[in-house]
Backbone bond lengths (Angstrom), bond angles and torsions (degrees), N, CA, C in turn:
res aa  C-N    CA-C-N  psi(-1)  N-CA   C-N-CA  omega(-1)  CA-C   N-CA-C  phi
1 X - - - 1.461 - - 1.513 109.14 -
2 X 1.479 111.18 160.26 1.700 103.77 -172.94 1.751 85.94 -144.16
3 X 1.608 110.65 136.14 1.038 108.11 160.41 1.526 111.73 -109.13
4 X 1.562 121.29 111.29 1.714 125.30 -179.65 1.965 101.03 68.11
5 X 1.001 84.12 26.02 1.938 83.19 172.81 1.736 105.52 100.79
6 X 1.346 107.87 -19.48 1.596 98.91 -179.38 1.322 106.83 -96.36
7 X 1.763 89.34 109.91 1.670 105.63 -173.70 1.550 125.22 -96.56
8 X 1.460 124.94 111.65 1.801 111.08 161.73 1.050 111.20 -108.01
9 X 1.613 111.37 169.93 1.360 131.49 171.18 1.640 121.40 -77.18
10 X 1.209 130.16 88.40 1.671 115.05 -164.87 1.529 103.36 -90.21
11 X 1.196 85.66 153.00 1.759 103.71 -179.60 1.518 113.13 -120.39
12 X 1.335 114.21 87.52 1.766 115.17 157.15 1.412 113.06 -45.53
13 X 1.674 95.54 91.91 1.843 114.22 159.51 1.426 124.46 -85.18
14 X 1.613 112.31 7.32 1.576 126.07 179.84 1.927 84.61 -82.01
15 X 1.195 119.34 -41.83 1.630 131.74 -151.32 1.121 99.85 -78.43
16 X 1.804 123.35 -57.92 1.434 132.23 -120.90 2.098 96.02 -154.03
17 X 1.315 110.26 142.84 1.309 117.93 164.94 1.666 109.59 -72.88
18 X 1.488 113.71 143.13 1.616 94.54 157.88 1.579 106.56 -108.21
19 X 1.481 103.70 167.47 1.646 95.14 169.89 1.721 121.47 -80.11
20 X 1.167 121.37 70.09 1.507 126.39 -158.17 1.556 107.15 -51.11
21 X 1.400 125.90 -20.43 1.636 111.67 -172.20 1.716 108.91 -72.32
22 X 1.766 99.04 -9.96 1.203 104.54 -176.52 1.504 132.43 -110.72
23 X 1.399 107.79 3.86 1.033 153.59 -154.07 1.738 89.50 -52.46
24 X 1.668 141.08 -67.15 1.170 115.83 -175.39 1.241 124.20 -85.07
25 X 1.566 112.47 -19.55 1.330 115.83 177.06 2.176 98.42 -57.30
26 X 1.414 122.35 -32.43 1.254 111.26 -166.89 1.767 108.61 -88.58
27 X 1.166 113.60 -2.71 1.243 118.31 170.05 1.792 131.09 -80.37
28 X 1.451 86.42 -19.45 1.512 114.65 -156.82 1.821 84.62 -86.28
29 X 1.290 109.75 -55.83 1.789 127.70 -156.19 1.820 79.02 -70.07
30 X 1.493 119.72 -67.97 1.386 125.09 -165.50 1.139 124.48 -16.27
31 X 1.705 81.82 -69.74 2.208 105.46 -178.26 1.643 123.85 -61.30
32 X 1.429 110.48 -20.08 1.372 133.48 175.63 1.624 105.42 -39.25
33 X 1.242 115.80 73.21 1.581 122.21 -179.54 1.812 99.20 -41.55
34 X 1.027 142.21 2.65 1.389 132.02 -174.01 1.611 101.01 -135.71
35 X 1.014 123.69 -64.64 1.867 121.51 179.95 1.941 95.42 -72.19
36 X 1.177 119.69 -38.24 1.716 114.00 -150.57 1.508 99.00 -95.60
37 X 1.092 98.63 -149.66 2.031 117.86 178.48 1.362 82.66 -92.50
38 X 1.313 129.69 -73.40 1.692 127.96 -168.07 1.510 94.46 114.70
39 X 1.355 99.54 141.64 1.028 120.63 162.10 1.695 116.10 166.86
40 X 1.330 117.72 -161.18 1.815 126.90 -167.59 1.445 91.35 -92.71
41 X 0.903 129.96 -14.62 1.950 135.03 -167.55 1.672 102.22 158.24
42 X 1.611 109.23 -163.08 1.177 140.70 177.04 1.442 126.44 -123.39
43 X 1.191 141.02 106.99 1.254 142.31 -169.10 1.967 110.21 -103.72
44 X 1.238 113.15 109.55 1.429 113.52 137.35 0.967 156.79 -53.31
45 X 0.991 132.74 102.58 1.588 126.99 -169.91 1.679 124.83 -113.52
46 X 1.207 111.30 80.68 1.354 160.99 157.31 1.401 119.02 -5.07
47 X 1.780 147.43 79.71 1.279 97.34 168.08 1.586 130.72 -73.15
48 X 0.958 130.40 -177.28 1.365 140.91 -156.84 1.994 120.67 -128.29
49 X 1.090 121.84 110.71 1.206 107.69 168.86 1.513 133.73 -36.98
50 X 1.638 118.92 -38.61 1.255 136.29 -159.75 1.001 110.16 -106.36
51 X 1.726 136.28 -32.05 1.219 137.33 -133.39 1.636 96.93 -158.76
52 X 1.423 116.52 171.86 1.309 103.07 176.27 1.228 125.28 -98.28
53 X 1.377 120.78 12.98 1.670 135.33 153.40 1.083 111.38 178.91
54 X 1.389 109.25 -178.34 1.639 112.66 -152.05 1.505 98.73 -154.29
55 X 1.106 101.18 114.85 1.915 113.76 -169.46 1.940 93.63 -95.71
56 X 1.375 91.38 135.77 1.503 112.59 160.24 1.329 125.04 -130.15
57 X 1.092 132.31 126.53 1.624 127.69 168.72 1.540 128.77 -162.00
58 X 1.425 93.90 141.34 1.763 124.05 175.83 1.281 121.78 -68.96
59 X 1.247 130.44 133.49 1.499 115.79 -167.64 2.017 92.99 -109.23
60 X 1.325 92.16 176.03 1.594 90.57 -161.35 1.731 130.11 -53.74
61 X 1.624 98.78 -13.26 1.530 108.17 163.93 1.612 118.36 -94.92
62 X 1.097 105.43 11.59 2.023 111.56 163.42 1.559 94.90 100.23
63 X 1.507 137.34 -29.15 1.290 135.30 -171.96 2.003 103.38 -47.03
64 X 0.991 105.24 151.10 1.583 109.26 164.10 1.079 113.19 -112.40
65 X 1.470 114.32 132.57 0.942 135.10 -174.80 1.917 123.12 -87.21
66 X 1.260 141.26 170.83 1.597 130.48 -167.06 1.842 79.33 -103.32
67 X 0.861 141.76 -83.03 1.279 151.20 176.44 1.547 135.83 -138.75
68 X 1.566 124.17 150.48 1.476 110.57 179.92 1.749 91.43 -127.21
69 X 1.356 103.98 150.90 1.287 95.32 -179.35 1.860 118.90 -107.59
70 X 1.203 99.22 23.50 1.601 106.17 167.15 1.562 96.02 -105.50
71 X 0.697 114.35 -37.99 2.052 93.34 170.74 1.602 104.16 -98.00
72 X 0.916 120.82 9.56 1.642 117.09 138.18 1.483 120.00 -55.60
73 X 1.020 76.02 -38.34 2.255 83.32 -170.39 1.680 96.51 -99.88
74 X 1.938 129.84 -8.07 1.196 83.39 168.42 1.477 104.74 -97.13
75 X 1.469 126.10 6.40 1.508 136.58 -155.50 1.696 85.90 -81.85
76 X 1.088 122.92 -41.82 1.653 137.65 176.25 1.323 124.01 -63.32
77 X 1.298 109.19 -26.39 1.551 109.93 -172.81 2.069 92.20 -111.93
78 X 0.852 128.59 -26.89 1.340 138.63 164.39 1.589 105.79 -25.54
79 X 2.244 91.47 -85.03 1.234 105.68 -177.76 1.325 145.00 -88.45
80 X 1.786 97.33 14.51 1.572 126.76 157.35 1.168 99.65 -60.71
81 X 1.663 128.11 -49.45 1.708 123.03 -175.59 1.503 132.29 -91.66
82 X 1.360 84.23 2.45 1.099 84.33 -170.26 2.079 113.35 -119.73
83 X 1.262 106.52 -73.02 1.469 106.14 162.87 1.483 136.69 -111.61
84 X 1.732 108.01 36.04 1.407 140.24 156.30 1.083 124.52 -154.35
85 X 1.201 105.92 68.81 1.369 118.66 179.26 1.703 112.34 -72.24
86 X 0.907 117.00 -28.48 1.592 134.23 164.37 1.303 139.11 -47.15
87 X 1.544 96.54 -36.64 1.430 121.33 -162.54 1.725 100.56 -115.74
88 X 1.420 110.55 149.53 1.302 127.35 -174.27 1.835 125.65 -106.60
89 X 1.754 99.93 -38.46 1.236 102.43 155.59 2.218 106.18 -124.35
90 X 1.144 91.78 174.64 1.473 106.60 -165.36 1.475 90.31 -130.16
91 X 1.437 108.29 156.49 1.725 124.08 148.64 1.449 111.24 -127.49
92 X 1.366 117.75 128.21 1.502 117.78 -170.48 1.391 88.98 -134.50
93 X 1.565 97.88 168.86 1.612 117.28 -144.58 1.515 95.29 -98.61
94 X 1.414 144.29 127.07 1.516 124.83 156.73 1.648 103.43 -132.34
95 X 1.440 100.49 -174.78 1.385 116.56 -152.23 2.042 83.33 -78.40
96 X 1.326 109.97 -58.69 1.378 99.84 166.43 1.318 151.60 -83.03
97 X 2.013 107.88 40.64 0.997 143.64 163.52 1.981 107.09 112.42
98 X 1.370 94.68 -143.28 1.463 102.92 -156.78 1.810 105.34 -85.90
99 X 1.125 146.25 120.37 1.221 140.20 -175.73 1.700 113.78 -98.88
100 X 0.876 134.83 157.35 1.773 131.60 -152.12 2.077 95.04 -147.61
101 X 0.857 112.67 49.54 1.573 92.24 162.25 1.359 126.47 -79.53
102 X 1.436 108.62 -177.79 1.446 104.00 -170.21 1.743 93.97 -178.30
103 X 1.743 98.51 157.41 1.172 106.84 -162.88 1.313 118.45 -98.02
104 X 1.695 131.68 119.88 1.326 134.22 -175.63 1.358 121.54 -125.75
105 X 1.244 83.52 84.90 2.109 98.43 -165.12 1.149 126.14 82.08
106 X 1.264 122.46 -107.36 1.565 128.88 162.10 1.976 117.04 -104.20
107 X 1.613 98.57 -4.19 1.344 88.59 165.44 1.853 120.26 -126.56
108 X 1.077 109.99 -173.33 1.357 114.46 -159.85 1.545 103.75 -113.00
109 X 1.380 95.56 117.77 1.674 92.26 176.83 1.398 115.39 -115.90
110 X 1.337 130.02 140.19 1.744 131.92 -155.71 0.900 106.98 -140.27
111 X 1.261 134.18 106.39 1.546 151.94 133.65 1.454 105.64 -2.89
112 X 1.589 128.38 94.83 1.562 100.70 -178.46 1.447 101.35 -105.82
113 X 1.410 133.23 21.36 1.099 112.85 156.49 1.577 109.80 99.59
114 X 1.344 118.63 167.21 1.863 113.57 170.09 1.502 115.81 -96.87
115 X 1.589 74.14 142.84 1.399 109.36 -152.57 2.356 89.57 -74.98
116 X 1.128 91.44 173.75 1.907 106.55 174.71 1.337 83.77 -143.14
117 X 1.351 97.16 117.86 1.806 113.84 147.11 1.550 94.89 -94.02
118 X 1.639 99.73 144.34 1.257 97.17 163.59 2.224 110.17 -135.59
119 X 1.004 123.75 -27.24 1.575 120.71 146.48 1.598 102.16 -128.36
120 X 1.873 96.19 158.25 1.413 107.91 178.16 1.788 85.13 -134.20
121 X 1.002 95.63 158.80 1.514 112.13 -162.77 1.352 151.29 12.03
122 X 1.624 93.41 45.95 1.336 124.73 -159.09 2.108 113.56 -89.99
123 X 1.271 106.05 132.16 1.287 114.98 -162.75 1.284 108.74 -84.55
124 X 1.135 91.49 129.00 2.041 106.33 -164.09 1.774 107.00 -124.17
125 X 1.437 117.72 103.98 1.597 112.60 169.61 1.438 94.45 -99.13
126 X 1.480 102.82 139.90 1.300 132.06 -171.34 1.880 91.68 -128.02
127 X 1.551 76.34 135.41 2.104 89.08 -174.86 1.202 111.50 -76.13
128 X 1.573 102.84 130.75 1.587 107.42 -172.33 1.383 125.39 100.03
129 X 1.332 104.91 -27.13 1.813 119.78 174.53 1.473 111.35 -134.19
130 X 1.490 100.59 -171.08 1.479 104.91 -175.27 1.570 124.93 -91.27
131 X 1.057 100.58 172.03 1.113 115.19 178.09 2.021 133.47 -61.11
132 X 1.244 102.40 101.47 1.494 110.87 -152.64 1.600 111.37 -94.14
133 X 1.306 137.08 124.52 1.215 136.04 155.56 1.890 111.04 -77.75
134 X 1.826 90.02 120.98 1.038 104.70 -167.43 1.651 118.93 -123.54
135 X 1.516 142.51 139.51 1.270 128.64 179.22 1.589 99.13 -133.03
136 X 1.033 106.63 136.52 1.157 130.24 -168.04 1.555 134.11 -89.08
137 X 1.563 151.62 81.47 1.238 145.30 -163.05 1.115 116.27 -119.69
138 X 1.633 109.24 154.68 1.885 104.02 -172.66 1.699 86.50 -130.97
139 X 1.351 99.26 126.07 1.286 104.26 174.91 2.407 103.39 -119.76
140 X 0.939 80.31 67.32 1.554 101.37 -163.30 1.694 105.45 67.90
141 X 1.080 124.79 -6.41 1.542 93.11 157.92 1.677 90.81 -153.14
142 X 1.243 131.77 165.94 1.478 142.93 -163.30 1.276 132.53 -54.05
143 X 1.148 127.22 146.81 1.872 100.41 165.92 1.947 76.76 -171.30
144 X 1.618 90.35 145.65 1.393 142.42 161.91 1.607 116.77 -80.88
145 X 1.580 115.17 108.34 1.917 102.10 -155.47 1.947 66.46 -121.14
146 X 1.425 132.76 127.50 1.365 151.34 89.42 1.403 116.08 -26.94
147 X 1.096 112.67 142.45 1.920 133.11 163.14 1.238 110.18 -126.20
148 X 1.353 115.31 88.06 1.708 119.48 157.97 1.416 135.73 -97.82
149 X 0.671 102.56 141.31 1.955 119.02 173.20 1.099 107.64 -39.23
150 X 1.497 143.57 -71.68 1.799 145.69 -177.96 1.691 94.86 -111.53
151 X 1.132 114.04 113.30 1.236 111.15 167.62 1.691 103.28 -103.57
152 X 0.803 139.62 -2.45 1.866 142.50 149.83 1.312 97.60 -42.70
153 X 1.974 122.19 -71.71 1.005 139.51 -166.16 1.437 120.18 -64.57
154 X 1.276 140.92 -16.99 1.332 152.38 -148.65 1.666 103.64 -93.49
155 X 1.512 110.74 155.41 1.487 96.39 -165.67 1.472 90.28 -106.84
156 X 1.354 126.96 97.69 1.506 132.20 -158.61 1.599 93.45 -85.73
157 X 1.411 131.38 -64.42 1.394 125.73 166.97 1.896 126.14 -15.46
158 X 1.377 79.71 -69.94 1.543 87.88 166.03 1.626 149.22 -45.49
159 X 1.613 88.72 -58.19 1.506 96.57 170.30 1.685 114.06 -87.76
160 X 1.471 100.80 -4.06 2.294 105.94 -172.09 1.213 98.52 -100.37
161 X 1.446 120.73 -10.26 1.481 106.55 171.19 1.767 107.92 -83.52
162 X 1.440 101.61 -34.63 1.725 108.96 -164.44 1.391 103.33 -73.75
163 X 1.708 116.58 -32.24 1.492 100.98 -170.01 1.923 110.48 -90.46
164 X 1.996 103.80 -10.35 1.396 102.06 161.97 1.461 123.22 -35.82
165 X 1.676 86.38 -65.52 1.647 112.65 -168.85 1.820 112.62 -66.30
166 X 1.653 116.22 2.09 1.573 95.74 170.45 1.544 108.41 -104.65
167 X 1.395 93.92 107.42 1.513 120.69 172.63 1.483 131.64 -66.07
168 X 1.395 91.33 -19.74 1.814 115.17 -176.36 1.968 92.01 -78.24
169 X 1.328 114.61 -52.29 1.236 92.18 159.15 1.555 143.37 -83.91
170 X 1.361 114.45 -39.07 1.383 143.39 171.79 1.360 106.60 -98.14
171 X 1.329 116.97 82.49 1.685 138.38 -179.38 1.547 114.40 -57.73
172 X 1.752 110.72 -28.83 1.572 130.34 -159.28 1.619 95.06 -108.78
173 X 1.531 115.34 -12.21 1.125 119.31 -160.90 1.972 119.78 76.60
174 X 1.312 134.03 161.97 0.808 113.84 -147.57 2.239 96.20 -149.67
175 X 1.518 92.67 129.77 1.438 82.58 -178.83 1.755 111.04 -87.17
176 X 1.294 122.54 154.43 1.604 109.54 -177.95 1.369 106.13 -152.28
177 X 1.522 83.69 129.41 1.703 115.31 -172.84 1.936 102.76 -97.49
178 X 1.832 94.50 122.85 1.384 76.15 166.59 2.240 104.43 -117.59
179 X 1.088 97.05 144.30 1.584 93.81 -153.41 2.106 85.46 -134.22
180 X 1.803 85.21 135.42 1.091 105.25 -178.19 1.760 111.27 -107.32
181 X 1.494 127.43 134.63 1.249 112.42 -162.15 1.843 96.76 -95.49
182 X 1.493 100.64 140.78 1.805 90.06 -172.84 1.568 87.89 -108.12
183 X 1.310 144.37 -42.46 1.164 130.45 160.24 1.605 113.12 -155.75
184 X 1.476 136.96 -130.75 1.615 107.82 -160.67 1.590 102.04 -110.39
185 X 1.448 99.47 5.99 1.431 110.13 174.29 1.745 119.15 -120.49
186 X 1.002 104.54 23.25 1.699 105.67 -178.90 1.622 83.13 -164.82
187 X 2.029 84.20 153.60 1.348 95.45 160.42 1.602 111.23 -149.67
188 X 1.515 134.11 163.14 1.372 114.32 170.77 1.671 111.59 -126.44
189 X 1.161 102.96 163.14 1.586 104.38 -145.61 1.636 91.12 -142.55
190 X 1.240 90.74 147.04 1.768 105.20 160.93 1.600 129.49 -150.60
191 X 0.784 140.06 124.05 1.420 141.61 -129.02 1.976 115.84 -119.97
192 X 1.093 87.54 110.97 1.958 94.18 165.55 2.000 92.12 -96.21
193 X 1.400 85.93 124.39 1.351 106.90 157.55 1.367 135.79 -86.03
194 X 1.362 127.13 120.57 1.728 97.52 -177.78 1.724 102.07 -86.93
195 X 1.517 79.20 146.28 1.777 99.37 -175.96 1.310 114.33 72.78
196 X 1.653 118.16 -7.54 1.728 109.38 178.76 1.871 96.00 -107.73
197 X 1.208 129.50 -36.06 1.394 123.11 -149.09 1.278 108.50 102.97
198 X 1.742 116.12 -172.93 1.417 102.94 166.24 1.473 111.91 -85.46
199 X 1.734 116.22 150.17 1.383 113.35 168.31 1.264 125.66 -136.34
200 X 1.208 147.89 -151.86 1.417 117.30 -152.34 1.877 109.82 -115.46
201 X 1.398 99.27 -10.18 1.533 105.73 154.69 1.545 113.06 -172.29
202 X 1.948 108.74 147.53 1.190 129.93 -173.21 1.518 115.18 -115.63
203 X 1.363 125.14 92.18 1.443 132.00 -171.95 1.575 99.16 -61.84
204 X 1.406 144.84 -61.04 1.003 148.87 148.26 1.826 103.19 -16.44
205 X 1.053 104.09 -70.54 2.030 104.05 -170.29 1.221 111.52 -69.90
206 X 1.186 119.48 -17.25 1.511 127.02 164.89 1.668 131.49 -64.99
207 X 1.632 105.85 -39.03 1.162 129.00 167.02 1.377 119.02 -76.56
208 X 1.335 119.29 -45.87 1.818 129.62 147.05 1.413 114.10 -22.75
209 X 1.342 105.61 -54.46 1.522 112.66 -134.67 1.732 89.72 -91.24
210 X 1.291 133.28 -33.30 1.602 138.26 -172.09 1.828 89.70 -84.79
211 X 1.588 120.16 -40.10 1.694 97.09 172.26 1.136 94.95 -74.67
212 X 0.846 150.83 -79.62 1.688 126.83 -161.16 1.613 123.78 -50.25
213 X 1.233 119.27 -8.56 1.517 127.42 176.04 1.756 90.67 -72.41
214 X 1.351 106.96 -62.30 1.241 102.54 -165.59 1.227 143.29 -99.62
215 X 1.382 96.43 13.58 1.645 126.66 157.60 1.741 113.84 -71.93
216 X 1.918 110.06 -36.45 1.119 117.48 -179.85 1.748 105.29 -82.47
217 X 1.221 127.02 1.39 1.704 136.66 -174.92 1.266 90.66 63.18
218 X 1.336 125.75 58.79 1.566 127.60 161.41 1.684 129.15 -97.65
219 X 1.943 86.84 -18.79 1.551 90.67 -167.06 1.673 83.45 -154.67
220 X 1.280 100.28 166.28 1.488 110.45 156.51 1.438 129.51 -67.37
221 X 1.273 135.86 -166.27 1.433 118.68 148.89 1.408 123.94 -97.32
222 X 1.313 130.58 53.20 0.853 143.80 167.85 1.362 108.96 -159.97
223 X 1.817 121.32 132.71 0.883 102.65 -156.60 2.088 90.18 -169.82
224 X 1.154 116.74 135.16 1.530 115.18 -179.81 1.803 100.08 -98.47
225 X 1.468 97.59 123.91 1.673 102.06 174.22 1.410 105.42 -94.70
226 X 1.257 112.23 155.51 1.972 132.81 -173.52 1.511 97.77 -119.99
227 X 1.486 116.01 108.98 1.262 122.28 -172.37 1.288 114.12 -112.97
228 X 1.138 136.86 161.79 1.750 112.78 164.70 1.470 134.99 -41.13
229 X 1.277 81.38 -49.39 1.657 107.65 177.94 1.577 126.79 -74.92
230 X 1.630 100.77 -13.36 1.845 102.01 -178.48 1.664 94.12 154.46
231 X 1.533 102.87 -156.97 1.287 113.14 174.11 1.482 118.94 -129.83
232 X 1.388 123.15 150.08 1.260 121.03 136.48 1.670 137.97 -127.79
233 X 1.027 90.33 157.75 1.943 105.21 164.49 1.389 129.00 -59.34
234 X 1.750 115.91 94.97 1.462 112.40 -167.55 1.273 90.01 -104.72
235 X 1.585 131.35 140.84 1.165 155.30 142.30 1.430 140.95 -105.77
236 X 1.382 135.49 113.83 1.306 135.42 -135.20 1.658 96.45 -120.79
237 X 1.277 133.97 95.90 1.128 92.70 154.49 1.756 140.09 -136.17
238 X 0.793 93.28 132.54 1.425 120.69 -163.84 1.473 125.10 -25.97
239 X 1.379 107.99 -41.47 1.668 124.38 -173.89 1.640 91.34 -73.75
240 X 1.355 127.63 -51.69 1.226 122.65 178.98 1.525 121.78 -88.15
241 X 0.879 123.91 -15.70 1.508 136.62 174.03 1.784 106.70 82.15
242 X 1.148 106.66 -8.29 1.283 103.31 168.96 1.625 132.40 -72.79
243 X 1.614 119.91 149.55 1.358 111.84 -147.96 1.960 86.31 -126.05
244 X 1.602 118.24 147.68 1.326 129.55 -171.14 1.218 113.13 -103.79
245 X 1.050 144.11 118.21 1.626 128.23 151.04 1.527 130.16 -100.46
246 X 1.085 133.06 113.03 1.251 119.81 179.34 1.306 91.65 -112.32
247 X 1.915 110.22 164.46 1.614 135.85 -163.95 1.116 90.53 154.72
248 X 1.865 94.61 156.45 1.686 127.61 162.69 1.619 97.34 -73.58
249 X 1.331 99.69 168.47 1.461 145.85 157.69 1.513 153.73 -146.21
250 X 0.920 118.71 114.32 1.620 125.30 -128.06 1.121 111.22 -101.73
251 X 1.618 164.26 137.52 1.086 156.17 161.95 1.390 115.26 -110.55
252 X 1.613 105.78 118.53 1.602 108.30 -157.10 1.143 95.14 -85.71
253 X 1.255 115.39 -76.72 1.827 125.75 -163.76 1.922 97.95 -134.58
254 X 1.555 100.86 167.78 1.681 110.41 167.28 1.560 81.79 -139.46
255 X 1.504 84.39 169.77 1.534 103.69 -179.30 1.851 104.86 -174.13
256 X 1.537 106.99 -151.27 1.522 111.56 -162.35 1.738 81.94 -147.38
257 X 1.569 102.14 120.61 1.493 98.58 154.26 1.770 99.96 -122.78
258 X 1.677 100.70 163.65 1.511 114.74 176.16 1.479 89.79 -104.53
259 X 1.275 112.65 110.30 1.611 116.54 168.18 1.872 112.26 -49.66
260 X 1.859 98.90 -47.38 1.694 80.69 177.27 1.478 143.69 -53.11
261 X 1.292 105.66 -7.82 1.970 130.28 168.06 1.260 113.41 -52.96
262 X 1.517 104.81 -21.97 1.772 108.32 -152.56 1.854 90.38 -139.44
263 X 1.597 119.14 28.35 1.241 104.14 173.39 1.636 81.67 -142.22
């Protein structure tokens, strides 16, 4: 499934065992757009003691990730068809707590929960380049929000690999959005992934990227992001601290793999 181009591989664990001792080495071989199926990582889909499932996932270099919120929405639209057909919103289990989607027409809208700022316009030299004003949000797992002028033009590879890799600040490593403001109601964005590269949209960096728009008085709290891959609906709100995402979710193909091929 791909939500706006950001594609994983999900695995029905209600259905099927996985081989867990192997669990990143098979994520790593999986995503391999040329030897594997391809994709941004591998997603599990979990049932759950507490909740009505429990999402896990590896991003395409085997690391695990706390959560992404474009396979939030396809983990949601999955098990809307499949083993809740009944039910309209869900709570599923992740590494950075409890996730709340729910169904709004043909797209999926998800409760992502409160947000952690942790710096806002804080000066960041990155080796080899310049000097970056940077603000910082954890929406269960990290991200690095930049504000540039041409974000088409920007060398996102370059500087999203270098500010991944500084560990001295970003210990967990760090995903980084560089996002261009088009006016106080839109914004456009382009995305270094940690452990994927850049890809063509970050539901997580998307939700980052409008609190930090509007922490910097760039945008309102409400605000439509322009991703590679499509758009979504960020909603902030404030009295509750809770943050909205709405977006599609897409289901490309299913199939049957023999994991022993790939061990």
């Amino acid at each position: 499934m791909h939500a706006l181009g950001n594609d994983y591989i999900y695995f029905d664990l209600f259905k099927v065992k996985f081989p867990e001792e192997n669990v990143e080495k098979l994520a790593i071989k999986l995503s391999d757009r040329n030897f594997g199926i391809g994709g941004d990582g591998i997603v599990l889909i979990r049932p759950s003691e507490k909740y009505d499932a429990r999402m896990q996932m590896h991003n395409a270099d085997g690391s695990e990730a706390e959560m992404c919120g474009n396979a939030m929405r396809c983990v949601a639209k999955y098990l809307f068809h499949t083993h809740f057909k009944n039910k309209v919103k869900l709570a599923i289990e992740t590494l950075a707590g409890v996730i709340k989607p729910e169904k709004t027409g043909k797209l999926i809208k998800v409760d992502m929960g409160e947000p952690e700022v942790d710096l806002v316009r804080h000066k960041l030299k990155v080796e080899n380049s310049d000097v970056f004003e940077i603000t910082t949000v954890s929406v269960g797992n990290p991200h690095c929000i930049i504000f540039v002028d041409d974000v088409d033009s920007f060398p996102v590879a370059e500087v999203g690999s270098a500010i991944e890799g500084m560990t001295a600040v970003f210990p967990e490593r760090t995903n980084v959005e560089f996002v261009q403001v088009v006016n106080q109601n839109e914004l456009k964005m382009r995305v270094w992934e940690r452990g994927s590269g850049e890809t063509l949209a970050c539901g997580t960096g998307a939700v980052a990227a409008l609190i930090a728009a509007k922490l910097n008085n760039l945008t309102t709290s409400k605000a439509k992001v322009h991703l590679l891959g499509g758009n979504l609906e960020i909603e902030w709100n404030q009295k509750t601290n809770h943050v909205f995402k709405t977006g599609s979710a897409t289901k490309s193909f299913e199939g049957v793999v023999d994991f022993k091929d790939y061990l």
